[in-house]
Residue, then its C-alpha position, 0 to 999 in steps of 0.5 A: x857732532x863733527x859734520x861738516x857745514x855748508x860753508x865748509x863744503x862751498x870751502x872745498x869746492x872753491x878751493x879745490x877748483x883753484x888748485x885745479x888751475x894752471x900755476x900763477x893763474x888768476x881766477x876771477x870769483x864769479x868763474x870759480x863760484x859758477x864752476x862749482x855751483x857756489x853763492x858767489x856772494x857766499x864763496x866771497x866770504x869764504x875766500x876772504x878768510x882764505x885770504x886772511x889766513x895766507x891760503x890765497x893771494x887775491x888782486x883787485x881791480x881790472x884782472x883781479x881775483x884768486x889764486x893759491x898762495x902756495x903750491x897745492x901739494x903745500x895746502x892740506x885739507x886740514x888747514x881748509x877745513x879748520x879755516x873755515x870750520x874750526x878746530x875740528x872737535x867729537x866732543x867739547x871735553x877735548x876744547x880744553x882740561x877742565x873744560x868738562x869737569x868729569x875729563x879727569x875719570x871718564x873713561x870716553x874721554x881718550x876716546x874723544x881725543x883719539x878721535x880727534x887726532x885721527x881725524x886731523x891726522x887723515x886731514x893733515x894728510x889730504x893736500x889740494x894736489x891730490x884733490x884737484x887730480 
């Protein structure tokens, strides 16, 4: 079942807020998780793998915190989702061939893989900048 979890809404929520803030601004967590009604020990976690993963820069010390590391029009929904959640997947037969044995002759198997990419098309397509509007 593709339902997005908790962290994976937190993830959103955190992220769209730094995308509403002025270019080059530094947002401190504790500002952006009470700004979005998040754990910030959850949303520390989460902006980490944010980190990781080059979606956001992050400064310690005195004045230190968050900001995107690129433009919001360049960040998708899909890269903050799949981030956080994984590669998006109806059914585990898309995982990979042979990953269920039946994925040769059934017939709901290209209805899974179908969905899949439309589901990561409407993703691909959803920037930060759109949502922070």
């Amino acid at each position: 079942m593709m339902e997005l979890t908790r962290k994976g809404d937190y993830a959103i929520r955190g992220i769209v807020y730094l995308a509403s803030q002025p270019p080059n601004k530094i947002s401190l967590l504790s500002e952006i998780a009470a700004a979005v009604d998040v754990p910030q020990t959850f949303l520390a976690k989460i902006f980490q793998q944010f980190s990781k993963t080059g979606i956001v820069k992050s400064f310690r010390g005195t004045g230190g915190g968050f900001m995107l590391a690129n433009p919001p029009e360049k960040i998708t929904l899909l890269q903050i989702v799949e981030t956080v959640e994984g590669t998006i997947i109806p059914n585990r037969c898309v995982l990979r061939p042979g990953e269920c044995e039946r994925d040769s002759f059934c017939t709901v198997h290209p209805v899974w893989v179908k969905i899949q990419h439309q589901v990561r098309e409407i993703l691909q397509n959803v920037t930060l900048k759109e949502l922070a509007q």
